[in-house]
ROTIVO-506761 format. One record per residue: residue in one letter; y negated, z negated, x of N, C-alpha, C in turn. Coordinates in steps of 0.1 Angstrom, whole numbers, plus 5000, padded with zeros to 4 digits. Example, Ala and Ser with C-alpha at 12.3 -4.5 7.8 and 13.67 -1.06 7.14 Angstrom:
BEGIN
a505749225132504549225123503349225132 s502249295128501149295137500049215129 
END
This chain:
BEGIN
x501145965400500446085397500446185408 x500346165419500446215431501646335438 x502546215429503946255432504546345421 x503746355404503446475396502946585403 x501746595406501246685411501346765422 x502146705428502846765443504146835437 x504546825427505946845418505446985419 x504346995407504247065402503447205413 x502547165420501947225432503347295443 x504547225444505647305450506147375438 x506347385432507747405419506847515411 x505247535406504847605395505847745395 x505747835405506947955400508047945392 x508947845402509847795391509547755379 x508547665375508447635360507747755353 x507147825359506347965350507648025350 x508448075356509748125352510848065344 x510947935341511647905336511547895319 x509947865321509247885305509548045301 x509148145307508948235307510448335302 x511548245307512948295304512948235291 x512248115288513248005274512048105264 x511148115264510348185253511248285252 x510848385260512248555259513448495250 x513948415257515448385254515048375237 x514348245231513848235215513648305207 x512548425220512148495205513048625202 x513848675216515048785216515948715204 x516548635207517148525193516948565182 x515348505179514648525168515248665163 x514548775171514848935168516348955162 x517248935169518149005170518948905154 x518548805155519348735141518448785127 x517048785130516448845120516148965110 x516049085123515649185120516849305117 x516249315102517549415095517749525100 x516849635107516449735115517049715126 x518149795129518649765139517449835156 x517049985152515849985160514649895161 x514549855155513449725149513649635157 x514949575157515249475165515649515183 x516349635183516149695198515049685204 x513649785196512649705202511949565208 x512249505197511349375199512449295209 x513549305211514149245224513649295235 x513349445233513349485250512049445248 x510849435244509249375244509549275250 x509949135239510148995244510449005261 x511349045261512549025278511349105288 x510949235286510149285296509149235303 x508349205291506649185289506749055291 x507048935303506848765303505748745294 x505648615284504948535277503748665269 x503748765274502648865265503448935255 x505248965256506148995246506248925235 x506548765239506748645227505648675223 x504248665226503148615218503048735208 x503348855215502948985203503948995191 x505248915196505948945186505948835175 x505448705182505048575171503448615162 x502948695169502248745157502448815148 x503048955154503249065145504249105144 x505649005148507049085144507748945140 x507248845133508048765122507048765111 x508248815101508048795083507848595081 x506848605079506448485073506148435065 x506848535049506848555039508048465032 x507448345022508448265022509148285008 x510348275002511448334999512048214989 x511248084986511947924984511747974967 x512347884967512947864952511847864940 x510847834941509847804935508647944931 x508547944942508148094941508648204938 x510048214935511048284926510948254915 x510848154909510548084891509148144890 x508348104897506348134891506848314892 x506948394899507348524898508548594885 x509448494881510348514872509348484856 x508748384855507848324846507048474843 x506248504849505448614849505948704847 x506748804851507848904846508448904832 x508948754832509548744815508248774803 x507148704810505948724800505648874798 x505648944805505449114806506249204798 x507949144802508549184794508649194782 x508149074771507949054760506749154755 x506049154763504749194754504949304747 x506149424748506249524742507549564745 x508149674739509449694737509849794749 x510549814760510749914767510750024763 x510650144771511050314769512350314767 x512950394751514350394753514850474763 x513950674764514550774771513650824778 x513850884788512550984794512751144792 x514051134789514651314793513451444783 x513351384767512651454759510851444761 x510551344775509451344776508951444792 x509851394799509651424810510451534819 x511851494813512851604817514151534819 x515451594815516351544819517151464830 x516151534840516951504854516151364857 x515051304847514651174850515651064846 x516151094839517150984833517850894843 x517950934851518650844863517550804869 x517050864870515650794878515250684874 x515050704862514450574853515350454856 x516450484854517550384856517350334866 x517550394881517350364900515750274893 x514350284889513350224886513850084881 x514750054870514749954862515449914867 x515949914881516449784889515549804902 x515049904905514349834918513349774915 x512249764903511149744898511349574894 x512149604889511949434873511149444865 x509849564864509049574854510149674843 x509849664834510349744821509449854822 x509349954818509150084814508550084801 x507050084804506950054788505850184780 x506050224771504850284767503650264757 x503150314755501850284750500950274762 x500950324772499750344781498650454779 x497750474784496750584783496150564798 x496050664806495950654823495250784823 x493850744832492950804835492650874847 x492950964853492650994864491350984874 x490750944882489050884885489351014899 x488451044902488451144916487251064928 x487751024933487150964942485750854940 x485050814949484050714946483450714935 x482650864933481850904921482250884907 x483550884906484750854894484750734894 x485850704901485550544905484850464900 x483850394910483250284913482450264900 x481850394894481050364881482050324870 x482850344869483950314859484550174859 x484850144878485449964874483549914871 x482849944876481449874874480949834864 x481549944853480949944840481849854833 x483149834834484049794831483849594832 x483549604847483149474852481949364841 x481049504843479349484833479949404819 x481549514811481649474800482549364799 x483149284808483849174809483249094803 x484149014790484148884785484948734787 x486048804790487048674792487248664805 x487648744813488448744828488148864837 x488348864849488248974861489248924868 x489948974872490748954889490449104895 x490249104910490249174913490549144934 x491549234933492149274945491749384957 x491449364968491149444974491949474986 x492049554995492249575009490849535021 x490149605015488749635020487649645010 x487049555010485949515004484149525012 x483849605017482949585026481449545018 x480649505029479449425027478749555031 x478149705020477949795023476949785004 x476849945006475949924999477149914984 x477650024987478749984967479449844971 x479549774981479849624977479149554970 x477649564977476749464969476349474955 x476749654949476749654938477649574929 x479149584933480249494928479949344931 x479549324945479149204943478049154931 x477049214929476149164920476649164906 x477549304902478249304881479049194887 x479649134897480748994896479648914895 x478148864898477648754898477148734887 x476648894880476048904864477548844854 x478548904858480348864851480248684850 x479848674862479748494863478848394858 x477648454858476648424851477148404833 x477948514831477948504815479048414809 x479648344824480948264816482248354821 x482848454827483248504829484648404839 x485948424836486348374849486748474860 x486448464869486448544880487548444887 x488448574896489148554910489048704917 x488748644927488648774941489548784953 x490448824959491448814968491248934977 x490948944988490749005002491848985008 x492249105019492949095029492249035035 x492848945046491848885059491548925069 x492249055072492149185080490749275074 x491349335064490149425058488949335052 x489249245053487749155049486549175066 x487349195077486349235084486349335091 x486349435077485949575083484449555085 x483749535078482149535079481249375084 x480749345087479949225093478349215086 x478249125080479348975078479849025068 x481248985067482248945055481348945046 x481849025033481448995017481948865013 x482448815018483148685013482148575014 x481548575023480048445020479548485012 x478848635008478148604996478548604979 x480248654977480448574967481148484966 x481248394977481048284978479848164975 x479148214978477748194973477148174959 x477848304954477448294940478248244930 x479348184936480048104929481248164928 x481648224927482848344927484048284933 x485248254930486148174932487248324943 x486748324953487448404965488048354975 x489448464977490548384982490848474995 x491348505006491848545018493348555018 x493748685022495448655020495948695035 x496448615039497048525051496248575059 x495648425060494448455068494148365085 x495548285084495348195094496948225102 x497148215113498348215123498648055127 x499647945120500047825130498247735132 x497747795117496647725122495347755126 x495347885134494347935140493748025135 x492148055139491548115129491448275129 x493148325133493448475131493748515123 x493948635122494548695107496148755113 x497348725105498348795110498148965113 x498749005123498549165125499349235117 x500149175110501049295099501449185087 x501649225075501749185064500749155053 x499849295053498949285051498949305035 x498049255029497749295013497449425015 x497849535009497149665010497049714993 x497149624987496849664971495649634964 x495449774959494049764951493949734934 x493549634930493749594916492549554909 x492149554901491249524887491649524879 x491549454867492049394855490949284849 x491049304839489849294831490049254815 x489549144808490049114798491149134792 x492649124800493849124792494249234788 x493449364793493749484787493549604793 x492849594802491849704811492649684828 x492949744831493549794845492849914854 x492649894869492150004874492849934891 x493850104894494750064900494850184913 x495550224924495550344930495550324943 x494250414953494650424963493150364975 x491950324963490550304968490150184968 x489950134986489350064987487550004983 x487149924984485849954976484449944992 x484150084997483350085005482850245006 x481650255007480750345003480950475009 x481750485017482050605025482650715014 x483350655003483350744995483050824983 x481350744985480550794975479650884978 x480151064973479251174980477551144974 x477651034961475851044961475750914971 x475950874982475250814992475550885004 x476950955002477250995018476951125019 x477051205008476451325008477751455014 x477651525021478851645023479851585033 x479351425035479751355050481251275041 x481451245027482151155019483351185019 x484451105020485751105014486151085006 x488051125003487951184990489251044988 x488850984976490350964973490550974957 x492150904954492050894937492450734933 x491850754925492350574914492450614903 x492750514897493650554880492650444871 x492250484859491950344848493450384840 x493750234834495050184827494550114815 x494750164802494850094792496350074786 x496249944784497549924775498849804788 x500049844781500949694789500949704803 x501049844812500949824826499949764830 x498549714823497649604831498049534827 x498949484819499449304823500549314832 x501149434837501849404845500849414861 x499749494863498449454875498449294873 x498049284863497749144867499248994868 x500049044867501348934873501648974884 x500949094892500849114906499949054913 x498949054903497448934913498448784912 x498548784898498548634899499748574903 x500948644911501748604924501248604935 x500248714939499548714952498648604955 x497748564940496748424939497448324947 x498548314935499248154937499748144953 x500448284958500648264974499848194981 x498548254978497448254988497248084986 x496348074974495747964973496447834967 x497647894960498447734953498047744936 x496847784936496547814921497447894911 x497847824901498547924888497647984880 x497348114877497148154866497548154855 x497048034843498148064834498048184822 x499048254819499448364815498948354802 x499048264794498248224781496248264785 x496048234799494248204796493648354799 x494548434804494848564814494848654805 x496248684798496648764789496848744774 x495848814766496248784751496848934743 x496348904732497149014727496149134729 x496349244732495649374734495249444722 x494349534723493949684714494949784717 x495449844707496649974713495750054722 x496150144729495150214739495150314735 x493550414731493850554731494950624731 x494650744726495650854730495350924737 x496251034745497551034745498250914750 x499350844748500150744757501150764763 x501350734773502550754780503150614790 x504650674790505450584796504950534812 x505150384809504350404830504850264830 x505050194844505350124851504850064863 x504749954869504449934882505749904892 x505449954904506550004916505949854927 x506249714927505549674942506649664950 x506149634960506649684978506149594987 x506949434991506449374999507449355005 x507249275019508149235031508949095027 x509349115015510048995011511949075003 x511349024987512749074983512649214979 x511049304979510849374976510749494982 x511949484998511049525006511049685011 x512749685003513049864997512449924990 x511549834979511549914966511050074969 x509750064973509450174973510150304981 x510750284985511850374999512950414989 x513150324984514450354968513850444959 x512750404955512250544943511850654956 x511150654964511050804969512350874971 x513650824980514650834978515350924963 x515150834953515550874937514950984933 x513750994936512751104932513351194938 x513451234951513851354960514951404956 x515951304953517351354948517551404935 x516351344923516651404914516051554904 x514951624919513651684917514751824921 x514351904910514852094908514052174914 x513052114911512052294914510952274926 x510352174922509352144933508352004933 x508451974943508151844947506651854956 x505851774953504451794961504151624965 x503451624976503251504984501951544989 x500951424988499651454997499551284999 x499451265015499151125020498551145028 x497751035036496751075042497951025062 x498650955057499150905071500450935067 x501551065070502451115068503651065079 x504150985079505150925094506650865087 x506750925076508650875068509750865082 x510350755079511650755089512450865085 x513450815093514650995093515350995080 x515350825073516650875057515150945051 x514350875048512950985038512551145044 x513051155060513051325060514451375059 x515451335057516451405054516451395043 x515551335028515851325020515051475012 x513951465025512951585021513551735023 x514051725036515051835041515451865033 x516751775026518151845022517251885005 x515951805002515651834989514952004991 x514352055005513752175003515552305007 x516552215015517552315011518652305004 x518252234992518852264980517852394969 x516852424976516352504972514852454967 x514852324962513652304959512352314966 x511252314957510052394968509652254972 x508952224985508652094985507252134997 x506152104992504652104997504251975000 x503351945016503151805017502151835025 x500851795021499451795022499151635032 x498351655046497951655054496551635055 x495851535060494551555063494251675073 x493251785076493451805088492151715099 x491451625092490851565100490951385095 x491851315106492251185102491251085104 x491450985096490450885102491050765111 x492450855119492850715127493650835135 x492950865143493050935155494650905158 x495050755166496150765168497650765158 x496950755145498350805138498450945135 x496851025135496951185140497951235147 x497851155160499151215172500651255169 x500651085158502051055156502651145148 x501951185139502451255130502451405129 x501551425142501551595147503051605158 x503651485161504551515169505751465159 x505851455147507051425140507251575125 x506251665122506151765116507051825119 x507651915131508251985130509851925123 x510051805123511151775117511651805104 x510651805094510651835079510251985081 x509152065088508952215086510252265094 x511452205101512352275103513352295091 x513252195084514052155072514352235060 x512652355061512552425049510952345046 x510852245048509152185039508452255044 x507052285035505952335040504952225039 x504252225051503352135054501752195054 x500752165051499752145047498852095054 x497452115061496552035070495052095066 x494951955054493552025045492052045055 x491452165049490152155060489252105057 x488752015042487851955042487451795045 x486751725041486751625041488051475044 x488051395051489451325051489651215032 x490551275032491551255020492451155022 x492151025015493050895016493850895005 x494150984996495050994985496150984987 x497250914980498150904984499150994965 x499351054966500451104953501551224955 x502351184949503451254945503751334931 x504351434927504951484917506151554919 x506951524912507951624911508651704900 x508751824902508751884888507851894878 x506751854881505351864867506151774856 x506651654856507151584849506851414850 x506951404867506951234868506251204879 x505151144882504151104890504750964898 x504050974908503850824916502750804922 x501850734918500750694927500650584929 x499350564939499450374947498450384957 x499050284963498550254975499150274987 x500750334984501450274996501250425004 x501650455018501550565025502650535027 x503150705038504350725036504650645050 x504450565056504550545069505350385071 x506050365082506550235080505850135077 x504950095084503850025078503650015063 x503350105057503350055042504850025036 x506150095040506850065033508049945037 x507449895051508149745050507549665056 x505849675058505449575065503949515054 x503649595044502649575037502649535020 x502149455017502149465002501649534996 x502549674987501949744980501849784965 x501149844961501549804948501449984944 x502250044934502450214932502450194915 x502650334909503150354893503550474892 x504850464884505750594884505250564870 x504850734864504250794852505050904846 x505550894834506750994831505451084821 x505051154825504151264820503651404824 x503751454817504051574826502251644823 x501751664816500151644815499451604827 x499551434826499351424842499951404855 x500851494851501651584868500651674866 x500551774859499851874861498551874865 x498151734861496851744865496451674879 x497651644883497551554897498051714905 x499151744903499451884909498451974912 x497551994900496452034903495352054913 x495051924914494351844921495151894942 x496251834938497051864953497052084953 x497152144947497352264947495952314956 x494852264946493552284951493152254964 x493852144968494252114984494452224996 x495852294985497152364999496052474996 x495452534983494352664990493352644999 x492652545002491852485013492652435027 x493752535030494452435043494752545047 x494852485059496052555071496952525075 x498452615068499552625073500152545084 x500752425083501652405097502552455102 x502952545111504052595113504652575126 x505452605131506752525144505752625155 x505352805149504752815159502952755161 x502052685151501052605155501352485162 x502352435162502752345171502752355182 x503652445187504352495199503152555207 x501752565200500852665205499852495207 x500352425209499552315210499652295226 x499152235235499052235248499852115255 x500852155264502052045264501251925271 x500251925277499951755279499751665260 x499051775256498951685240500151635233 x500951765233502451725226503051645230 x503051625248503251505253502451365251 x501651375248500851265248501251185228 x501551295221501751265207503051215208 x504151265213505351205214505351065218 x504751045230504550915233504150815222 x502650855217502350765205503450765195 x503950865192505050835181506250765183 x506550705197507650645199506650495190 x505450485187505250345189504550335168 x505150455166504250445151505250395141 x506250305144506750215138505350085133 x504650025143503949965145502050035142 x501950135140500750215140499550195128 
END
């Protein structure tokens, strides 16, 4: 023992350096065999090699996909899909509903998706909390058979404890309940909502919530989809988390704004074969699709063609980057974007570019007051790339706006959850719906129009009028909003 310890008492440099090479050396490895991104992977080598033992660790958290890909979970995912597809007949055309130039689009959809295109929908537009929360509540209240419901952020605030309580009255009446949290946004607020409906019996699940064991939550791959679904028939889907901040009758002129959608008809059975792959991930549990989904009520009129778009860091992990892509290419007149965290790589701004100098008009709405300061920077130092392009950019004055929607042409919608930023579109599970209707384009257009008269102008010269420590200081951040 002596003769250990004397080893090691002469030698520790050496062995701190030699660990310190073989980690680098594994996880550079790791990088460079894994990562499809070739800047993706440039980075995380020069991290690993620079940064001794504080590079490996950041990148064994937050730069390996640990999203598993086996055989099995390809069948439970195919099972589910097939059942969807049956339940109704696909959309034969879009052109006489939406517009000509959708027809390809639809097509580029019905292979990046796997969902079918189905109609008979009726889709509700909700405007922020006040829309909202009374709508899934009431919705919840009238649950007989089932609830699932998905969240990002669930907080332990006051509109939690109301959802918490219609889920306990839901459970009380026989109701089956499943609840699924990020394990990230589960602690935005203290304590976790998760003890207490846990408590009340409420069958609630955490999505990846552990690291090798330990009681972290991974730093990227996060659930970022918001879902409800409700007796086999009822869907409520979009961009809102459930926490009070954006309910103006509690928060008053202080509230934020977002949007969510209610869904009648086949796209909530396709919400719910999105929970119930995300369940089975998490917990091992099957949903079976017989106890889940029965046969539906036709939905209201008007109906329209709609679909679900998801976007995860697996096989899905273009999708969404493929339809914005498709969209931009196949949009004439004018295209509108309002997200709340605007940071597209260079193929999504040359797709914006060349879409505003082919002539088309292309408007993209901005918070002008963020709620994450440092993706603020990032994306004040990446604007001028698209306003050189021809885009006009947008920086609303009121309230901060987590909406995330698209239109193009007053014909075909996209909404969701996902933002335009890398983060949502290869590191997060999201879930979106392309809507071939031009009613509600108009009325989402609307909505974004009412925006760009409440803003101020981005232009190369408000930029340039910005004070070069800042512009310096935003460049910096934006080298790192891969990661942001």
């Amino acid at each position: 023992m002596l003769a250990i310890s004397q080893f090691f008492s002469d030698y520790w440099p050496h062995l701190v350096a030699i660990a310190s090479l073989t980690l680098s050396a594994v996880a550079a490895v790791h990088a460079a065999m894994n990562k499809n991104d070739v800047r993706a992977a440039i980075a995380w080598v020069g991290v690993v090699i620079m940064s001794p033992f504080v590079g490996p660790f950041l990148y064994l958290v937050a730069g390996i996909n640990r999203i598993r890909h086996d055989q099995l979970s390809t069948q439970r995912s195919r099972l589910i899909k097939d059942y969807v597809n049956h339940t109704h007949d696909p959309v034969a055309e879009v052109a006489s509903i939406a517009g000509p130039q959708f027809d390809s689009l639809r097509l580029l959809c019905d292979r990046v998706s796997r969902f079918p295109l189905h109609d008979g929908n009726h889709i509700t537009l909700l405007d922020s909390g006040d829309e909202a929360y009374p709508a899934m509540l009431q919705a919840i209240d009238g649950a007989q058979h089932c609830i699932a419901l998905q969240s990002y952020i669930f907080d332990h605030d006051r509109i939690g404890l109301q959802f918490a309580a219609a889920l306990r009255r839901a459970h009380e009446r026989g109701v089956t309940i499943r609840v699924l949290i990020d394990a990230v946004g589960a602690k935005y607020s203290h304590p976790p909502i998760v003890g207490l409906l846990r408590r009340d019996g409420i069958r609630t699940a955490l999505f990846m919530s552990h690291v090798l064991g330990l009681r972290m939550p991974y730093a990227n791959l996060r659930s970022h989809r918001k879902i409800l679904f409700i007796d086999g028939h009822l869907g409520f889907m979009g961009g809102m988390n459930i926490r009070e901040s954006f309910l103006a009758s509690l928060m008053g002129s202080h509230a934020a704004h977002d949007t969510h959608f209610r869904i009648e008809g086949p796209v909530a059975a396709q919400l719910f074969a999105v929970f119930a792959n995300d369940w089975e991930f998490t917990t091992r549990e099957r949903l079976r699709i017989e106890d889940w989904c029965h046969q539906a009520p036709d939905a209201p009129h008007p109906q329209v063609p709609a679909r679900c778009i998801r976007s995860s860091p697996d096989r899905f992990i273009a999708a969404t980057h493929n339809v914005l892509l498709g969209a931009l290419a196949v949009a004439q007149h004018h295209v509108r974007i309002q997200s709340p965290y605007f940071l597209p790589d260079q193929t999504l701004m040359g797709a914006l570019n060349t879409a505003a100098r082919r002539g088309v008009r292309v408007d993209i709405v901005i918070p002008g007051s963020n709620n994450l300061r440092l993706v603020s920077y990032a994306m004040d130092a990446q604007l001028a790339q698209v306003i050189s392009g021809g885009c006009r950019v947008w920086a609303s004055r009121g309230n901060f706006d987590h909406s995330k929607l698209l239109t193009i042409d007053d014909g075909w919608s996209y909404v969701g959850s996902s933002n335009l930023d890398p983060r949502s579109l290869r590191l997060n599970f999201e879930l979106d719906l392309e809507i071939y209707d031009p009613a509600l384009a108009r009325q989402i257009a609307g909505r974004i129009d009412r925006e760009i008269a409440n803003a101020d102008q981005v232009t190369q010269e408000t930029l340039q009028a910005i004070p070069f420590w800042k512009r310096l200081r935003n460049r910096v951040i934006w080298l790192a909003s891969p990661y942001l």
